[in-house]
C-alpha positions as YAML, in Angstrom:
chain: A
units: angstrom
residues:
- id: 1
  name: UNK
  ca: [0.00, 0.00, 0.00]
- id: 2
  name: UNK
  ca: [1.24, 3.79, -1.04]
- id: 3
  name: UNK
  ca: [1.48, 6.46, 1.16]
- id: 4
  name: UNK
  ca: [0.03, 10.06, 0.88]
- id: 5
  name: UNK
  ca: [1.45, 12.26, -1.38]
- id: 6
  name: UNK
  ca: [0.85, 15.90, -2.43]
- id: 7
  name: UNK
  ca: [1.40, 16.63, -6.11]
- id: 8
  name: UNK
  ca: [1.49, 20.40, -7.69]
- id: 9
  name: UNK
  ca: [0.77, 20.73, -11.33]
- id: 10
  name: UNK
  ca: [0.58, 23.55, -13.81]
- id: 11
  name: UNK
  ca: [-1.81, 22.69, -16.59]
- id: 12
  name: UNK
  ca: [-5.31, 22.01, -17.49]
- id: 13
  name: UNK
  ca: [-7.48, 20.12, -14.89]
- id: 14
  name: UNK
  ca: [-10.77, 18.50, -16.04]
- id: 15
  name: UNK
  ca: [-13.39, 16.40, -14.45]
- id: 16
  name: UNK
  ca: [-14.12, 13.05, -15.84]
- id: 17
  name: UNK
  ca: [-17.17, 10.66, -15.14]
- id: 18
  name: UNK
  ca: [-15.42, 7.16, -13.91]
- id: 19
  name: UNK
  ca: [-17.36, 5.19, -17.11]
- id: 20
  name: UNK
  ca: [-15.57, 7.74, -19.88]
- id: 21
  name: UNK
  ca: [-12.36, 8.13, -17.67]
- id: 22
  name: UNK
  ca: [-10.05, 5.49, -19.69]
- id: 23
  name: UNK
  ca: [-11.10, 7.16, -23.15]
- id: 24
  name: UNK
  ca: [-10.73, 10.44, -21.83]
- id: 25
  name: UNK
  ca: [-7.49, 9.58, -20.44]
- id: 26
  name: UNK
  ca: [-6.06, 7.85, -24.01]
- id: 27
  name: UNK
  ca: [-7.24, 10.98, -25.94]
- id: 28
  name: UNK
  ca: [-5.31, 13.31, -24.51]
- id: 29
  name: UNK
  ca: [-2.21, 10.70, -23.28]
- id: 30
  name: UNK
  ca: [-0.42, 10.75, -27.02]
- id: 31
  name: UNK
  ca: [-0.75, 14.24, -27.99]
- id: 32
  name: UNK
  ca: [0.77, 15.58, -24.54]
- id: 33
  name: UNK
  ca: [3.13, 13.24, -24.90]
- id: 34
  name: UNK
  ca: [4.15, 14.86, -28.20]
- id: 35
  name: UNK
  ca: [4.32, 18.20, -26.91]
- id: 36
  name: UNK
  ca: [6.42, 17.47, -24.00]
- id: 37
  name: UNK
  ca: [3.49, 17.52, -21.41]
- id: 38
  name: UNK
  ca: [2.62, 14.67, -18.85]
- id: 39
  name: UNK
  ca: [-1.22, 13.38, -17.75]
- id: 40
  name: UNK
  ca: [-2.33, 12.67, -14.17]
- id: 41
  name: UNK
  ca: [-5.64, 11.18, -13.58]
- id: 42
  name: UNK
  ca: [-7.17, 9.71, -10.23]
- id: 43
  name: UNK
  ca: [-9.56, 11.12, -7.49]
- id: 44
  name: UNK
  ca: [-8.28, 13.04, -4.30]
- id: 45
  name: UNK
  ca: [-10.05, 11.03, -1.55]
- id: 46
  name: UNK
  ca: [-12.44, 7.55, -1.59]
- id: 47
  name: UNK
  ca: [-16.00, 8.79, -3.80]
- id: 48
  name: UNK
  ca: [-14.56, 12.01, -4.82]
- id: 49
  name: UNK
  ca: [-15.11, 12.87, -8.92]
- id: 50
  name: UNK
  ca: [-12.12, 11.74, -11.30]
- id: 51
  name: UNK
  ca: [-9.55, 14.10, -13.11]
- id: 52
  name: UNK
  ca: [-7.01, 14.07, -15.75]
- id: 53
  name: UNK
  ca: [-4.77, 17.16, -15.47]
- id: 54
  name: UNK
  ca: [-2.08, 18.03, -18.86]
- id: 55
  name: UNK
  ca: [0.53, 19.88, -17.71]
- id: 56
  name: UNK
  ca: [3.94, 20.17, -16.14]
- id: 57
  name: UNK
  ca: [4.83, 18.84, -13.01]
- id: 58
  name: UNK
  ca: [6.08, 21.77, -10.26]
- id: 59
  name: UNK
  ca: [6.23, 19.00, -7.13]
- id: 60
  name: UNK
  ca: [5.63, 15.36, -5.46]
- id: 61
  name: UNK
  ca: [5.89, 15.79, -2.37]
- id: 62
  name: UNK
  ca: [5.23, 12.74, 0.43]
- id: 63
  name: UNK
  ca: [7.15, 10.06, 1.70]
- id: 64
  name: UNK
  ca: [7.27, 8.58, -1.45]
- id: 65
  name: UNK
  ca: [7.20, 11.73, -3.44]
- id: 66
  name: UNK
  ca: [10.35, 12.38, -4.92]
- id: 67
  name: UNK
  ca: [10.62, 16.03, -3.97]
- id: 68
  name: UNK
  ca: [10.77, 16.94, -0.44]
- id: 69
  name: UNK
  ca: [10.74, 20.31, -0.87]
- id: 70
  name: UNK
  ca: [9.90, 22.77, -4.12]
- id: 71
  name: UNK
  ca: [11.39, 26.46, -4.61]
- id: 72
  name: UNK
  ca: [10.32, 28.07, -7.95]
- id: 73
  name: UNK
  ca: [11.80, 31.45, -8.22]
- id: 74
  name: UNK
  ca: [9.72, 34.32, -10.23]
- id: 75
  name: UNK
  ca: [11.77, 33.81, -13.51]
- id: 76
  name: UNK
  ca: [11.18, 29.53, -13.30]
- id: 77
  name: UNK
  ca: [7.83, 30.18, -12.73]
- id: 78
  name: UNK
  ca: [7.06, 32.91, -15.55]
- id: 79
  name: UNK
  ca: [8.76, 29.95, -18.03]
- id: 80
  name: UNK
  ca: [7.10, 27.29, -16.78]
- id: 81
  name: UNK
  ca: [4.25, 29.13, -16.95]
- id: 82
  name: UNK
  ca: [5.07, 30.61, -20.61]
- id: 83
  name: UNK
  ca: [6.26, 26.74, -21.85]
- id: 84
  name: UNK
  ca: [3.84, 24.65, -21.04]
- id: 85
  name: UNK
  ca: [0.66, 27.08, -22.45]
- id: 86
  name: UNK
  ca: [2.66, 26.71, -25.32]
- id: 87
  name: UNK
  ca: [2.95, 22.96, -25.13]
- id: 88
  name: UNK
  ca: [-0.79, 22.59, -24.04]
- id: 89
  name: UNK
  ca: [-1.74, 24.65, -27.59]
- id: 90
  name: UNK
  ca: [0.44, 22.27, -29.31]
- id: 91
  name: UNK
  ca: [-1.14, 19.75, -28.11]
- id: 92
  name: UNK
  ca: [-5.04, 20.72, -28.53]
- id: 93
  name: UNK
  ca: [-5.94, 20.48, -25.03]
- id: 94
  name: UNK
  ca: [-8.10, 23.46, -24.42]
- id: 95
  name: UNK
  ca: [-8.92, 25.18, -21.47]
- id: 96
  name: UNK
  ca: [-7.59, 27.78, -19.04]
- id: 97
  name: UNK
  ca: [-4.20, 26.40, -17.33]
- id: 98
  name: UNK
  ca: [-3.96, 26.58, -13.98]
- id: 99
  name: UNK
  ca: [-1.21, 25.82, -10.70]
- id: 100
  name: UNK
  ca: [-3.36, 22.55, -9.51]
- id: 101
  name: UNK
  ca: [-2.40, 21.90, -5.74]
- id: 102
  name: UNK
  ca: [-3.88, 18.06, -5.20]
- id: 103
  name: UNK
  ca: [-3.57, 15.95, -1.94]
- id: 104
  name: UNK
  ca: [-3.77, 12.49, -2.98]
- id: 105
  name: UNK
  ca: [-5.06, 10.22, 0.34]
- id: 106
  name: UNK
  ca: [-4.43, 6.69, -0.15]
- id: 107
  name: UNK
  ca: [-7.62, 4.61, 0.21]
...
């Protein structure tokens, strides 16, 4: 069994119904991929709704996270925030980026 872990993302976060989640998920796997971008799916406690966020990882943070402790500075942060909306048009995934801040409880 995994621990706890708290992840921080910069990208586009949508909710997915659990029946269309594995579609949803293989759309938009391959063309982030392309442009350089990762996916994240899964649910942030027991019965809470399913995401998929495209994006950029900032931190994973937990005791088996492998960050144990983030520091963007002004300048990282204005490129990561600059690269991946251009990665996220490159890919087609529409929608309003965002920094996601997600606790993921193991259940």
């Amino acid at each position: 069994m995994g621990s706890d872990r708290f992840v921080a993302i910069y990208g586009v976060k949508t909710e997915v119904p659990q029946a269309t989640m594995e579609s949803f998920e293989e759309r938009w796997r391959v063309p982030a991929r392309r442009a350089g971008l990762r996916t994240w799916s899964g649910r942030t406690t027991d019965g809470d709704v399913h995401y998929v966020v495209v994006g950029i990882l900032v931190g994973d943070l937990g005791v088996e996270g492998r960050d144990v402790q983030v520091t963007l500075t002004d300048e990282q942060h204005a490129g990561l925030v600059r690269d991946t909306r251009s990665k996220l048009a490159l890919a087609g995934v529409e929608g309003e980026p965002a920094l996601h801040l997600l606790f993921e409880a193991q259940h």
